[in-house]
C-alpha positions in Angstrom: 0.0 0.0 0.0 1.7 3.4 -1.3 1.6 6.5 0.9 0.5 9.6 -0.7 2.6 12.2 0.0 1.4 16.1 -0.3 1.8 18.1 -3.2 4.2 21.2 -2.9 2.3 24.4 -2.0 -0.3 22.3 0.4 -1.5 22.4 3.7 1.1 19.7 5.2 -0.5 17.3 7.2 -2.3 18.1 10.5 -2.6 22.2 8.9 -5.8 23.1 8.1 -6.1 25.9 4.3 -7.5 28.7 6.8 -4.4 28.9 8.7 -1.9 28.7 6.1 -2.5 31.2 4.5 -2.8 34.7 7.0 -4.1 37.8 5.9 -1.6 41.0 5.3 -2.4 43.4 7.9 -2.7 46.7 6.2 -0.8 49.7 7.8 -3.2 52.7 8.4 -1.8 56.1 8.0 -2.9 59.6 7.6 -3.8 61.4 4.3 -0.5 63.0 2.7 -1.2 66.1 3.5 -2.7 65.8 7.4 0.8 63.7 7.6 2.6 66.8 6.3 1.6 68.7 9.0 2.4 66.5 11.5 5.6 66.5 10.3 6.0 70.3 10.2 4.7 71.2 13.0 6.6 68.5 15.2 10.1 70.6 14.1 9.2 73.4 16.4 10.7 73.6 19.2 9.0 72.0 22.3 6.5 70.3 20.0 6.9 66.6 19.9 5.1 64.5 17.4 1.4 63.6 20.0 1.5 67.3 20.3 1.5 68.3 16.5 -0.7 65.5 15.8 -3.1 67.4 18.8 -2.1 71.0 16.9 -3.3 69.1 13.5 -6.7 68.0 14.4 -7.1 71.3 16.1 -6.2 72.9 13.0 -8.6 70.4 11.0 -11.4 70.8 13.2 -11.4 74.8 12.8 -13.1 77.4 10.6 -11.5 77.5 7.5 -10.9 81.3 7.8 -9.7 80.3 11.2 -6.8 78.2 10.1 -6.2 80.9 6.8 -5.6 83.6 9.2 -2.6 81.2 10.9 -1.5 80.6 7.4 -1.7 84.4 6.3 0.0 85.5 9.4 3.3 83.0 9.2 3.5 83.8 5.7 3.2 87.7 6.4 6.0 87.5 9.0 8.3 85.5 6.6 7.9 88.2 4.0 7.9 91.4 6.3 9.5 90.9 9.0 13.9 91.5 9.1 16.5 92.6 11.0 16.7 96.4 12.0 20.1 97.9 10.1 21.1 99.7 13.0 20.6 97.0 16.2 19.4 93.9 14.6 16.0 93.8 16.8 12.9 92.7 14.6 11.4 95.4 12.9 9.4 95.6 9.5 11.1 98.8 8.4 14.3 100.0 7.8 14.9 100.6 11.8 12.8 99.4 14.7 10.6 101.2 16.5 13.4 101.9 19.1 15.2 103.0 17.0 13.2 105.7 15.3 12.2 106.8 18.2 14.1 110.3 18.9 12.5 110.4 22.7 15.4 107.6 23.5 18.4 108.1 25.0 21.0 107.4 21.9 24.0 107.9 24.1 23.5 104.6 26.2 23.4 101.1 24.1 22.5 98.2 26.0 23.6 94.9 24.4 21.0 91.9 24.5 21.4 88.3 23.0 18.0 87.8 21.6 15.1 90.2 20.3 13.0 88.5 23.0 15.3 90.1 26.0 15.0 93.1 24.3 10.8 93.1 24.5 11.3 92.0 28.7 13.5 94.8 29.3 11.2 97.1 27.5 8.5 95.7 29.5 9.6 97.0 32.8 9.5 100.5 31.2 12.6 101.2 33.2 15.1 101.7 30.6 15.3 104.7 27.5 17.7 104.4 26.2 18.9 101.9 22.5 20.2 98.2 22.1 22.0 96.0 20.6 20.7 92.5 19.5 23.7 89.9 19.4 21.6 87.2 17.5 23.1 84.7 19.7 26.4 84.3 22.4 30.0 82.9 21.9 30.3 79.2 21.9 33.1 77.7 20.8 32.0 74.4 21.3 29.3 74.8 18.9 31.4 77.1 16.8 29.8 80.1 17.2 32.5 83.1 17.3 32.4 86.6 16.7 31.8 86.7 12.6 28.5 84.7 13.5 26.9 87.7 15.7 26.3 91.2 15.4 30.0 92.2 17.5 31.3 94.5 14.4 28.2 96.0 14.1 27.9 97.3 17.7 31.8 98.9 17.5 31.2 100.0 14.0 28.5 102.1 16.0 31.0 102.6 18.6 33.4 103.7 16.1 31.6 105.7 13.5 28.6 108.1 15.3 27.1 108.1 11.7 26.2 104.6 12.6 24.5 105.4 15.7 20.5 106.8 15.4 21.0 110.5 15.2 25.0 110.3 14.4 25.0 110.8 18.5 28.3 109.3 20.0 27.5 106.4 22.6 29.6 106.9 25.8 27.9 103.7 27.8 27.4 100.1 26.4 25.6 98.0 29.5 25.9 93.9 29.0 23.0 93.1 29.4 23.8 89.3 28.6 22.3 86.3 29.8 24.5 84.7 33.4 25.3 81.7 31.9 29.2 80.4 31.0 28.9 81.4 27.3 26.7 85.0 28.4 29.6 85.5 30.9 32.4 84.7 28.2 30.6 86.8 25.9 30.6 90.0 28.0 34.7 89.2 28.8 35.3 89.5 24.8 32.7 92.3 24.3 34.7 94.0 27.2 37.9 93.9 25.8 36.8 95.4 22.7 35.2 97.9 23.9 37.5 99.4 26.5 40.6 100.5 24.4 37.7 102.4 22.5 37.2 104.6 25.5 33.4 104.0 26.0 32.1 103.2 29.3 31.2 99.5 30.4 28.7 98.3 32.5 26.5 95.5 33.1 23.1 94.4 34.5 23.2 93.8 38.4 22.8 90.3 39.4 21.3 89.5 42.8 19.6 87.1 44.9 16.0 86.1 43.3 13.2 86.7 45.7 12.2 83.2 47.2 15.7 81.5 46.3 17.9 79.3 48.3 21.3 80.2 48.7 22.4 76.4 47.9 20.7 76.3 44.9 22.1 79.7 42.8 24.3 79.6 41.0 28.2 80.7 42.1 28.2 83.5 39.9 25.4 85.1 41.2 26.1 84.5 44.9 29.3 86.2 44.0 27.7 89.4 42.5 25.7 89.7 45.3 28.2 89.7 47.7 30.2 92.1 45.3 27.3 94.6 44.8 25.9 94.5 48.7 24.1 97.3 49.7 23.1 99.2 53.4 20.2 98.7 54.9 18.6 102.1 55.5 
């Protein structure tokens, strides 16, 4: 008695046709163009990819002028919006608003890292006088130097009056950078230009933050407050 083997491409023995041959499960995945936005939106900063696929469906879900307006407005500021050609701050003009404005004080320059420092020292209302926008600090490490920030054109202003608003002379430049390593080196290199120029350097005052602990600031600060202590009256 012959034994009948099975033919290639059969179940084998014991294997039943439903479970030899599995379905493909089928990937599902946004529309092209819901997946573009994702992936947009998740390249700004702080925004991971749950939280542009949140921002999406937001988006999605509102009026279409709603989401127009967003549209308009981004594409606005990208075609506006520069660089002031006297202290880099964000202006769409020739010169910023601080700039142009002949009420400041155009002898004192305070110099700032970011655009965004500029608007929360403006915000305390306590200071009149111009800036100067860096763009950035020295880091080495990351090989940021001089040539990438705005250094020759704050002593080009130092230098030349004509470059100052109002061709007025500055006689103080205050750092007004931020107290970190490469905010402190950056003030040590702006200092040494600027002093053989004969201009008067300063910088903020750094103190003790109200509700602080003394063994969590940082040494820098604990040593500019013990450098800059006042009376009590």
């Amino acid at each position: 008695m012959s034994t009948r083997r099975p033919t290639d491409g059969g179940p084998s023995p014991g294997e039943t046709a439903s479970n030899s041959t599995k379905p493909t499960k089928r990937r599902v995945s946004y529309p092209g163009a819901v997946d573009r936005l994702i992936s947009e939106l998740a390249r700004l900063p702080g925004v991971g990819r749950k939280s542009a696929e949140r921002l999406a469906f937001f988006l999605l879900k509102s009026r279409d002028e709603d989401a127009l307006a967003l549209a308009e407005a981004i594409t606005a500021v990208k075609k506006s919006v520069r660089h002031c050609t006297i202290c880099s701050n964000l202006s769409d003009g020739i010169a910023c608003l601080v700039c142009a404005d002949p009420a400041r004080d155009r002898r004192t320059v305070l110099v700032v890292e970011q655009p965004k420092d500029l608007i929360a020292l403006e915000d305390t209302g306590m200071y009149r006088g111009l800036y100067h926008v860096l763009l950035g600090r020295l880091s080495p490490l990351d090989g940021v130097g001089p040539e990438e920030l705005t250094v020759a054109d704050l002593l080009l202003r130092i230098d030349d009056p004509g470059k100052n608003p109002g061709g007025v002379r500055v006689e103080e430049v205050i750092l007004g950078l931020n107290p970190t390593v490469e905010g402190d080196g950056t003030a040590l290199y702006l200092m040494e230009q600027l002093k053989p120029r004969g201009v008067r350097v300063t910088r903020l005052a750094r103190g003790l933050p109200s509700g602080s602990q003394l063994e969590y600031v940082n040494k820098a600060v604990l040593a500019d407050a013990i450098e800059g202590r006042r009376a009590i009256e």
